[in-house]
DRENROFI-347693 format. One record per residue (C-alpha): x, y, z; residue number from 1. Coordinates in nm, 4 decimals. Example, Ala and Ser with C-alpha at 12.3 -4.5 7.8 and 13.67 -1.06 7.14 Angstrom:
BEGIN
x->1.2300; y->-0.4500; z->0.7800; pos->1 .
x->1.3670; y->-0.1060; z->0.7140; pos->2 .
! end
This chain:
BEGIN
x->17.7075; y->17.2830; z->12.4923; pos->1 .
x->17.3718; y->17.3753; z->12.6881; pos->2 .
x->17.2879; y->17.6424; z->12.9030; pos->3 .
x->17.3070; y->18.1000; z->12.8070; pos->4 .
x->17.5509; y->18.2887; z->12.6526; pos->5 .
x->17.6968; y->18.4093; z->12.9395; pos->6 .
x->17.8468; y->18.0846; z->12.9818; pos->7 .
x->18.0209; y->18.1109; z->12.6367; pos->8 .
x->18.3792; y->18.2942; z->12.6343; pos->9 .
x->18.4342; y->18.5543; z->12.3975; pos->10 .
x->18.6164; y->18.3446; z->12.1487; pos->11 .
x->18.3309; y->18.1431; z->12.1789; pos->12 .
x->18.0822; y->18.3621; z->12.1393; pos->13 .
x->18.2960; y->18.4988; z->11.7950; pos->14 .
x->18.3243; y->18.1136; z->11.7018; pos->15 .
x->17.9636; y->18.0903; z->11.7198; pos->16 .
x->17.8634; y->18.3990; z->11.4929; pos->17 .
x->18.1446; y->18.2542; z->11.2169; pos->18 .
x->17.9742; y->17.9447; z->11.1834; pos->19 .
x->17.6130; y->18.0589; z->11.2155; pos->20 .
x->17.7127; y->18.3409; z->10.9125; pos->21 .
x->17.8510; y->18.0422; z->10.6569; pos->22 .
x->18.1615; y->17.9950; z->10.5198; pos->23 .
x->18.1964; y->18.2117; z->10.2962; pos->24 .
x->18.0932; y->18.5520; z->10.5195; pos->25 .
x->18.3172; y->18.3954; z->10.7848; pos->26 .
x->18.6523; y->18.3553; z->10.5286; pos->27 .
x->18.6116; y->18.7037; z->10.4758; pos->28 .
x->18.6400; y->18.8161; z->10.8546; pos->29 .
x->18.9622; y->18.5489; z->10.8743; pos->30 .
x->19.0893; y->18.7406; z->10.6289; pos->31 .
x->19.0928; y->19.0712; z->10.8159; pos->32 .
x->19.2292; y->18.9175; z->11.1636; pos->33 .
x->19.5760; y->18.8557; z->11.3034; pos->34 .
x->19.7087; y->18.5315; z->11.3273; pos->35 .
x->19.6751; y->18.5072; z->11.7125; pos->36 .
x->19.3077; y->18.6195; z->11.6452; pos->37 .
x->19.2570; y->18.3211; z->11.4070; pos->38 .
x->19.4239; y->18.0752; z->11.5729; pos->39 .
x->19.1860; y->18.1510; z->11.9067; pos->40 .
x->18.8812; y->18.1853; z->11.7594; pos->41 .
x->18.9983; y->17.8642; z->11.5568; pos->42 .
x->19.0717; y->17.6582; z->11.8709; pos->43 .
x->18.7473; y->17.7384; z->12.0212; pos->44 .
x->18.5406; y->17.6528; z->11.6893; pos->45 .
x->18.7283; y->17.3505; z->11.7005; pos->46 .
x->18.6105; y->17.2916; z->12.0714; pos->47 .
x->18.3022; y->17.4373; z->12.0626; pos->48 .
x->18.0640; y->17.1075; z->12.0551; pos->49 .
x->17.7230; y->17.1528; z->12.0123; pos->50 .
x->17.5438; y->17.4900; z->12.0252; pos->51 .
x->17.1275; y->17.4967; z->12.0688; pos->52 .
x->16.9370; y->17.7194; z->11.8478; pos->53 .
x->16.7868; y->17.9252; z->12.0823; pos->54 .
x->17.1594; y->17.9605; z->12.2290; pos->55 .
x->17.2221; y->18.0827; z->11.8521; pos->56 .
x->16.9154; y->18.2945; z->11.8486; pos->57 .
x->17.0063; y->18.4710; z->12.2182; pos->58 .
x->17.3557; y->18.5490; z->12.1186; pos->59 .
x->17.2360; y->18.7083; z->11.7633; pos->60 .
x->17.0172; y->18.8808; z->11.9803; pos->61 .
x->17.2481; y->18.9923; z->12.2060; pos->62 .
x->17.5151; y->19.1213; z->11.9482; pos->63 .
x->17.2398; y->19.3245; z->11.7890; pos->64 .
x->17.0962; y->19.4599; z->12.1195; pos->65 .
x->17.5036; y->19.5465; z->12.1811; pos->66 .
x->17.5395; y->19.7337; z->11.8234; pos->67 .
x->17.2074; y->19.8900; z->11.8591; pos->68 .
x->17.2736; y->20.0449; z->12.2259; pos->69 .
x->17.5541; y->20.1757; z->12.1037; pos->70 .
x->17.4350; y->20.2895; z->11.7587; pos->71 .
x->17.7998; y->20.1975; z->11.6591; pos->72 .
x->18.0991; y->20.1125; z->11.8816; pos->73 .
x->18.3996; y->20.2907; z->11.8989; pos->74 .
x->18.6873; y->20.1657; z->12.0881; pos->75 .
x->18.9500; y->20.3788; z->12.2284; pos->76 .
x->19.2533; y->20.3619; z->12.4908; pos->77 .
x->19.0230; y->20.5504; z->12.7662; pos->78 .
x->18.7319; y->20.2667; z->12.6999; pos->79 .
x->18.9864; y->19.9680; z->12.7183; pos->80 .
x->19.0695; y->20.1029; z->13.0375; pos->81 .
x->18.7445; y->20.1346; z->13.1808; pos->82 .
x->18.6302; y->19.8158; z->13.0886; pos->83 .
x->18.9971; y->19.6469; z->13.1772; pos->84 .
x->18.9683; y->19.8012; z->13.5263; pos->85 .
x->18.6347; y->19.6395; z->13.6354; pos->86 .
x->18.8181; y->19.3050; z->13.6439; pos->87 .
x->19.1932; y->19.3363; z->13.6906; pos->88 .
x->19.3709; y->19.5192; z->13.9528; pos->89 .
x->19.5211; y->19.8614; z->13.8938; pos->90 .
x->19.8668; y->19.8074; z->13.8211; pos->91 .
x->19.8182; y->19.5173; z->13.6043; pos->92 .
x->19.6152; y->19.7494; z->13.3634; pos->93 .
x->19.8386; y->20.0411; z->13.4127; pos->94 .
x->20.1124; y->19.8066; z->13.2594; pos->95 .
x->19.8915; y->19.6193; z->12.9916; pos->96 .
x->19.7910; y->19.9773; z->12.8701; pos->97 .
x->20.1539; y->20.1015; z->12.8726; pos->98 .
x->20.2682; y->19.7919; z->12.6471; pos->99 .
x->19.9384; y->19.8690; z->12.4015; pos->100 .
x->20.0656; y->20.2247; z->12.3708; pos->101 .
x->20.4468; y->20.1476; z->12.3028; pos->102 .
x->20.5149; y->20.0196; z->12.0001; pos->103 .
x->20.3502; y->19.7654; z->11.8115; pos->104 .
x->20.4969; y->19.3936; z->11.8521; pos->105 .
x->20.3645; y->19.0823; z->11.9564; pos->106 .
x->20.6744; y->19.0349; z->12.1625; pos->107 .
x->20.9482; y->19.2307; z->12.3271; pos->108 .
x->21.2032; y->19.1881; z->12.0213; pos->109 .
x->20.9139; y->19.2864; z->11.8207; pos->110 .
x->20.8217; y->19.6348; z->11.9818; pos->111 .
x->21.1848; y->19.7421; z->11.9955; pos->112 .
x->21.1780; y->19.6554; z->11.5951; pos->113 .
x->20.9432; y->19.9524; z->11.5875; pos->114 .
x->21.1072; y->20.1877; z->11.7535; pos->115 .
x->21.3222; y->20.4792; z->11.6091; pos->116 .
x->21.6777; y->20.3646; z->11.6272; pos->117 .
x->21.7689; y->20.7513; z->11.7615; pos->118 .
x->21.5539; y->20.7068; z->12.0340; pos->119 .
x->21.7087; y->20.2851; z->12.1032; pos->120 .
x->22.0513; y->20.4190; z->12.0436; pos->121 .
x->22.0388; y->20.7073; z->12.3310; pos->122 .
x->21.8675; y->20.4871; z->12.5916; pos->123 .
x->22.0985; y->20.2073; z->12.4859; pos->124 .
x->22.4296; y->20.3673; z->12.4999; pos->125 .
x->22.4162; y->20.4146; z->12.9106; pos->126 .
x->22.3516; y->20.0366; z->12.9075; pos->127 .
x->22.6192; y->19.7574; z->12.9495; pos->128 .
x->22.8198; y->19.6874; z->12.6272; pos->129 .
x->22.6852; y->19.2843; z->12.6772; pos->130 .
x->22.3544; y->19.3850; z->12.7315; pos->131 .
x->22.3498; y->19.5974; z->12.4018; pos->132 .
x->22.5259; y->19.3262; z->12.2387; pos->133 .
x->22.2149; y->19.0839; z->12.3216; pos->134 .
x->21.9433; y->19.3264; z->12.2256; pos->135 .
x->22.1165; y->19.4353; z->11.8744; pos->136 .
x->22.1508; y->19.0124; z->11.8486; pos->137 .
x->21.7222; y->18.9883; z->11.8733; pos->138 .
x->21.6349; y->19.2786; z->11.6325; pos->139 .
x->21.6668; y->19.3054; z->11.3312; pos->140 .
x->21.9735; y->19.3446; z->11.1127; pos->141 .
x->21.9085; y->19.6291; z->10.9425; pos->142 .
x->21.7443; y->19.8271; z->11.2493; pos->143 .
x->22.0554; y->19.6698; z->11.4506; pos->144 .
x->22.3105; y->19.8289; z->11.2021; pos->145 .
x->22.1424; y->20.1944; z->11.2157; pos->146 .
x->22.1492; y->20.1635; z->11.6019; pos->147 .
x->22.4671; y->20.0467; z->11.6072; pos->148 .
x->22.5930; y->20.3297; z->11.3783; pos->149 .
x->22.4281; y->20.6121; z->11.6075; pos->150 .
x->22.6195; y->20.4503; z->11.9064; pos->151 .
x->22.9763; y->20.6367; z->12.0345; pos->152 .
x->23.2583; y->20.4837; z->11.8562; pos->153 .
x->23.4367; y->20.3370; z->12.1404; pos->154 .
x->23.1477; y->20.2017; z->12.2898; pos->155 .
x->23.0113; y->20.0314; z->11.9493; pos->156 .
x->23.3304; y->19.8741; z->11.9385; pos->157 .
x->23.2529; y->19.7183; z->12.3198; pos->158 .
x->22.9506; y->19.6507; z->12.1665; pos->159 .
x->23.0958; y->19.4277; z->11.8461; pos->160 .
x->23.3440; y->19.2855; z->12.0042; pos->161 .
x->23.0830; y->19.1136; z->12.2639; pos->162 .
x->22.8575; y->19.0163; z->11.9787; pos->163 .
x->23.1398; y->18.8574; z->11.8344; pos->164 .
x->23.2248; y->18.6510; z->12.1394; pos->165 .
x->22.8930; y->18.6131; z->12.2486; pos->166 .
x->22.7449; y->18.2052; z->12.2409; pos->167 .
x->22.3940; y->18.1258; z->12.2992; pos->168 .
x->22.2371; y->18.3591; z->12.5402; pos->169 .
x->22.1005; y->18.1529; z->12.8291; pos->170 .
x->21.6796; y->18.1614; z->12.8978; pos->171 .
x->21.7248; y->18.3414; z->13.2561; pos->172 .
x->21.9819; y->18.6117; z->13.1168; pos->173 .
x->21.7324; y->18.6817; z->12.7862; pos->174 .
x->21.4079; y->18.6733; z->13.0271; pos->175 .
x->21.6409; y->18.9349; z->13.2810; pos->176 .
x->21.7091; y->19.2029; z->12.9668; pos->177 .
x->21.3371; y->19.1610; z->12.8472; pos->178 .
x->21.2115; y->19.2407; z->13.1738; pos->179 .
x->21.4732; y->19.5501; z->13.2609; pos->180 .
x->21.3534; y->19.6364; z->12.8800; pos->181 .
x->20.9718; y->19.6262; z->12.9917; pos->182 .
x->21.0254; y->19.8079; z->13.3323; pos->183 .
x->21.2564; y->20.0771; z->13.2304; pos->184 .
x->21.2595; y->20.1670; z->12.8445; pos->185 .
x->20.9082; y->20.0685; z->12.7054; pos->186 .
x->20.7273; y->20.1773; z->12.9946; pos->187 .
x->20.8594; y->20.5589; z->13.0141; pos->188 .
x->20.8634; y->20.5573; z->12.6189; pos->189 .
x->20.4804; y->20.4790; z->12.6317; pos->190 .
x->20.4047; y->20.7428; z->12.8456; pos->191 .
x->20.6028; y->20.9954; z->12.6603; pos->192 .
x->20.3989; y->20.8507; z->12.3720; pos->193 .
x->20.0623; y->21.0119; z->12.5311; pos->194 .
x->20.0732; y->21.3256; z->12.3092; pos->195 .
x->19.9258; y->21.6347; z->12.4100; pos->196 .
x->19.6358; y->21.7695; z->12.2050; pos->197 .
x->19.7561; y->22.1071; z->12.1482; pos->198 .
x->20.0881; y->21.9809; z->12.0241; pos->199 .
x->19.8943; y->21.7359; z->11.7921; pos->200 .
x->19.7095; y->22.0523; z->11.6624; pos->201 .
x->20.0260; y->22.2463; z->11.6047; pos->202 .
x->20.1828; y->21.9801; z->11.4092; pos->203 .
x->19.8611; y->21.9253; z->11.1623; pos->204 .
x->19.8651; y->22.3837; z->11.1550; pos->205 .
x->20.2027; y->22.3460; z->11.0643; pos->206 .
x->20.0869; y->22.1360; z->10.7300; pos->207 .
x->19.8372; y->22.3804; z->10.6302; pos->208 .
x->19.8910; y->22.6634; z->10.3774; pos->209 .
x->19.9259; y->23.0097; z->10.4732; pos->210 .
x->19.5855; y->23.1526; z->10.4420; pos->211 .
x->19.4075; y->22.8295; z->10.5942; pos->212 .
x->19.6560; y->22.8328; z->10.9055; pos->213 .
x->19.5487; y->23.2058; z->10.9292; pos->214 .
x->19.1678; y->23.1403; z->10.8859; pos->215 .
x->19.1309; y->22.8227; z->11.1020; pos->216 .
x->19.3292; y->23.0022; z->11.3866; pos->217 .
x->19.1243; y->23.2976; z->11.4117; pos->218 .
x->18.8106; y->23.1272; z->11.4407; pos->219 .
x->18.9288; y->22.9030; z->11.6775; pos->220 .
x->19.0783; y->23.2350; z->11.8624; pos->221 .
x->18.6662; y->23.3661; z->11.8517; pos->222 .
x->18.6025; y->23.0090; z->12.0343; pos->223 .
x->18.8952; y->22.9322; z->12.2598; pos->224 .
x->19.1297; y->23.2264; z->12.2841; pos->225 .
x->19.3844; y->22.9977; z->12.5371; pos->226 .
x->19.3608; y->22.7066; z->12.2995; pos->227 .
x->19.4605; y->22.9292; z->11.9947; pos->228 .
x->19.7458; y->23.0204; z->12.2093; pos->229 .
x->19.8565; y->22.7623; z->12.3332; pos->230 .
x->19.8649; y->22.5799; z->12.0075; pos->231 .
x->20.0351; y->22.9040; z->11.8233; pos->232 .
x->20.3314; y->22.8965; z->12.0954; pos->233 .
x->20.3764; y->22.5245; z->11.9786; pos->234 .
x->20.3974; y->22.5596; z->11.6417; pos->235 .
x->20.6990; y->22.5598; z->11.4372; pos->236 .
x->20.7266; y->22.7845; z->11.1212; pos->237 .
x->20.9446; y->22.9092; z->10.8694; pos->238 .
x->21.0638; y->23.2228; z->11.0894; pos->239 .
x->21.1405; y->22.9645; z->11.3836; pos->240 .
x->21.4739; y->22.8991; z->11.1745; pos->241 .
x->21.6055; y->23.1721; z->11.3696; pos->242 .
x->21.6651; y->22.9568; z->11.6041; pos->243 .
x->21.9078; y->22.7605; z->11.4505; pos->244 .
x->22.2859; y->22.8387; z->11.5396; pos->245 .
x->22.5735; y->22.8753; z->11.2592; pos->246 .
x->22.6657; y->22.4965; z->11.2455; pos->247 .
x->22.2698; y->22.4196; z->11.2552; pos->248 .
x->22.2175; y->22.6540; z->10.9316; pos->249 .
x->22.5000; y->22.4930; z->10.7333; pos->250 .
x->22.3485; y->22.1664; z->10.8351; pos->251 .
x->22.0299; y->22.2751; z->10.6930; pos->252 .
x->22.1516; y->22.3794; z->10.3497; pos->253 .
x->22.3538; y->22.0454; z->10.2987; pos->254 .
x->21.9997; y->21.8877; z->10.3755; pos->255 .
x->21.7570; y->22.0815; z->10.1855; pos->256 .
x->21.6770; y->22.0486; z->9.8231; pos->257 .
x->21.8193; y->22.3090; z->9.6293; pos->258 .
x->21.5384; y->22.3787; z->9.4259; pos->259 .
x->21.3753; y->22.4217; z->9.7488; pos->260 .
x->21.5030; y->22.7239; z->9.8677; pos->261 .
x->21.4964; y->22.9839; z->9.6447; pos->262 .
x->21.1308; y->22.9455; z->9.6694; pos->263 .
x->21.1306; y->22.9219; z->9.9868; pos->264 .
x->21.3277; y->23.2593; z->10.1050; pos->265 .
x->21.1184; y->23.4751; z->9.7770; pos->266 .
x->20.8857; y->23.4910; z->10.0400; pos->267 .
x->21.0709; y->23.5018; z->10.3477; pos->268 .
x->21.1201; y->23.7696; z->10.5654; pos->269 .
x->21.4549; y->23.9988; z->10.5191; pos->270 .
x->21.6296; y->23.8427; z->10.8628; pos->271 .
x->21.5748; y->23.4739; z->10.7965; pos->272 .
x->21.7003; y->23.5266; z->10.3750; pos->273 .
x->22.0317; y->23.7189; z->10.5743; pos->274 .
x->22.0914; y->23.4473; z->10.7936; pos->275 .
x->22.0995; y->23.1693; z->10.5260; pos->276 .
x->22.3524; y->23.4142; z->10.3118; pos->277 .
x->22.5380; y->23.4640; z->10.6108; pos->278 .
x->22.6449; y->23.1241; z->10.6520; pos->279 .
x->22.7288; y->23.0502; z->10.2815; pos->280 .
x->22.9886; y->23.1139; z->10.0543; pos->281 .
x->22.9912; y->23.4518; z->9.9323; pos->282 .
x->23.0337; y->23.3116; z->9.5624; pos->283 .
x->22.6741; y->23.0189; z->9.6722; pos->284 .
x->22.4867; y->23.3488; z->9.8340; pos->285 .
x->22.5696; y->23.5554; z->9.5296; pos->286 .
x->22.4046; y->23.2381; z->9.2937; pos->287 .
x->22.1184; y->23.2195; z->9.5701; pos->288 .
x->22.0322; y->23.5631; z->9.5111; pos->289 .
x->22.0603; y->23.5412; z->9.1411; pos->290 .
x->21.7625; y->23.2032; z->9.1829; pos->291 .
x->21.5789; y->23.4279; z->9.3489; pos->292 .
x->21.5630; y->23.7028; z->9.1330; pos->293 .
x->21.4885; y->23.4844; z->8.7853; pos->294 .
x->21.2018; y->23.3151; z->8.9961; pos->295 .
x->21.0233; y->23.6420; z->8.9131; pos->296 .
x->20.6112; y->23.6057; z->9.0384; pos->297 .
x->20.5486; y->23.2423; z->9.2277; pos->298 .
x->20.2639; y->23.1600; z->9.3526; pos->299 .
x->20.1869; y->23.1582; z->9.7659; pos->300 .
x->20.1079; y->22.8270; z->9.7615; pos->301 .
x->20.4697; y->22.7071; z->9.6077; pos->302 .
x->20.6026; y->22.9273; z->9.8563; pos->303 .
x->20.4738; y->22.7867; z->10.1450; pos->304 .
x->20.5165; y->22.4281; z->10.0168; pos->305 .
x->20.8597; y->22.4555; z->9.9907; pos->306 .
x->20.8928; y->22.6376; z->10.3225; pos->307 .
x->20.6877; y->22.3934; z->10.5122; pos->308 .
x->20.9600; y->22.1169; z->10.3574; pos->309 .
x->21.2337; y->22.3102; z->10.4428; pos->310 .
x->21.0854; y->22.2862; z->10.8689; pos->311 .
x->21.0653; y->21.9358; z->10.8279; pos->312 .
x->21.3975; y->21.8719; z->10.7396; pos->313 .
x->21.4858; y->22.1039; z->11.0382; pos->314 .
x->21.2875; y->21.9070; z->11.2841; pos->315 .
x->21.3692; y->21.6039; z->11.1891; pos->316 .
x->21.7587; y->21.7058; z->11.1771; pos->317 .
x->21.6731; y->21.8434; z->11.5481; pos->318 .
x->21.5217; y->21.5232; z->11.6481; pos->319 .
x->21.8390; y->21.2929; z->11.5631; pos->320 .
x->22.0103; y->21.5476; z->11.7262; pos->321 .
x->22.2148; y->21.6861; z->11.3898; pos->322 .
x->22.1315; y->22.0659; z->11.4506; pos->323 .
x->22.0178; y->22.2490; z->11.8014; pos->324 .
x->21.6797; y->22.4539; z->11.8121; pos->325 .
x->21.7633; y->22.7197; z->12.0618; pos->326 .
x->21.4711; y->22.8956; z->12.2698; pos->327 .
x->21.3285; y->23.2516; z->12.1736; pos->328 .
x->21.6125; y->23.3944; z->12.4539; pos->329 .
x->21.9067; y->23.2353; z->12.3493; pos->330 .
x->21.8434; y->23.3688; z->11.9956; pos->331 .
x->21.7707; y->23.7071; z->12.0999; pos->332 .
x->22.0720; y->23.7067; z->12.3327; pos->333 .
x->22.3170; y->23.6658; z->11.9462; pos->334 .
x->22.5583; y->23.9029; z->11.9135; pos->335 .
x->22.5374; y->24.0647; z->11.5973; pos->336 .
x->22.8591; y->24.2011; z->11.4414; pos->337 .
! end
């Protein structure tokens, strides 16, 4: 092989580092790469011929020119874009970035592997019975069953009863469902994927203790009042339980630990400890106030632990759709009687 290393592709290029860094250094990068990443670079080392030493010398010096420009590369979605757009058309990298941003999965069957069997199990129960029946056929069993058991009775039932019947699903059909799939399902679930900043920030506030919460948001109120806002109207605390209807409570308290909350409402505010006793027994509220009497003095930080467990088990409970968050209005609308 004669000529620049221009003319070299980039497994080629990657080939030629391996084997100009010795065995040994280059096992150790094998180890760290994908199969499909081995097997490329692999074929091209295999291919490569002969490589000159100055053609050795101009690529080492153009991988340290690279690292030195850069003084360290970091790659991102935005730079993949950039760099994707100066030689494909627009649409083509508008759909290879939403498939890097869905889930992860070398192939179609893969991705859907990876993704939450609430969210598979509400965008596949407006499909077609057979077409459900040949997607919960390419996944998984274990992912299949949980999907299957979040689907509406009688139309799981559809569903089995295809999968029974069902023979070998012909190429064209399989290549149709992977392509509806692509189009329709793991195109809008990438984009919802792109998560806002603020709501990335309220999520990581919600995991910090009391006092740091307090002290991080006020400086970043000194810096960026709307920010502070904005990420303070997103967040979801122990006092946003309010928002939780009668059924939603009593969800709750099946789901919690018990030692949990105790701890949780010796620090909570009057409201919130009388709407957990109002949906209880009057004989479980009178042994929940009784646990939160022996508690005696607890530390903030228990407190807060305990409470910030208790919100996770809420949202997650509102994610699968188990218990309904209402908005500020709807819970201020509540009768009271």
């Amino acid at each position: 092989m004669t000529g620049t290393t221009t003319r070299l592709t980039g497994p080629q290029k990657a080939a030629t580092l391996m084997l100009a860094m010795g065995e040994d250094n280059a096992s150790r990068l094998f180890a760290r790469m994908h199969e499909d990443e081995i097997r490329d670079i692999s074929v091209a080392m295999s291919n490569l011929g002969t490589v000159t030493a100055a053609q050795v010398e101009a690529l080492c010096q153009e991988f340290a020119a690279s690292m030195g420009r850069a003084g360290g590369l970091t790659g991102s979605f935005e730079s993949t874009e950039r760099m994707l757009l100066k030689s494909l058309p627009p649409e083509r990298v508008a759909q290879i970035m939403e498939e890097i941003r869905g889930p992860a999965g070398r192939t179609m069957w893969d991705k859907l592997g990876n993704v939450n069997e609430t969210v598979l199990a509400n965008y596949l129960k407006n499909e077609y019975p057979q077409t459900v029946a040949v997607v919960l056929s390419k996944i998984r069993a274990e992912h299949a069953a949980k999907v299957l058991a979040l689907l509406p009775e009688g139309f799981a039932m559809e569903v089995v009863m295809r999968m029974l019947r069902m023979e070998t699903v012909q190429k064209e059909a399989l290549e149709g469902v992977e392509r509806t799939l692509k189009a329709e399902f793991m195109s809008n679930l990438a984009r919802a994927s792109r998560r806002d900043a603020h709501e990335m920030m309220a999520e990581i506030f919600n995991s910090l203790d009391r006092q740091s919460e307090s002290r991080i948001l006020s400086a970043l109120e000194e810096r960026n009042r709307e920010a502070a806002e904005k990420i303070r109207a997103l967040m979801f605390t122990f006092d946003d339980l309010a928002r939780l209807d009668g059924p939603g409570v009593q969800t709750l308290l099946r789901s919690v630990e018990r030692d949990k909350l105790p701890l949780a409402l010796k620090g909570a505010s009057d409201g919130i400890r009388d709407m957990f006793l109002r949906n209880m027994s009057e004989r479980a509220g009178k042994m929940l106030k009784d646990d939160i009497a022996s508690l005696g003095p607890v530390r903030l930080r228990e407190v807060d632990e305990a409470q910030a467990a208790i919100v996770s088990t809420a949202k997650e409970l509102a994610q699968s759709g188990q218990v309904r968050l209402r908005d500020a209005r709807e819970a201020a609308d509540e009768m009271v009687y």
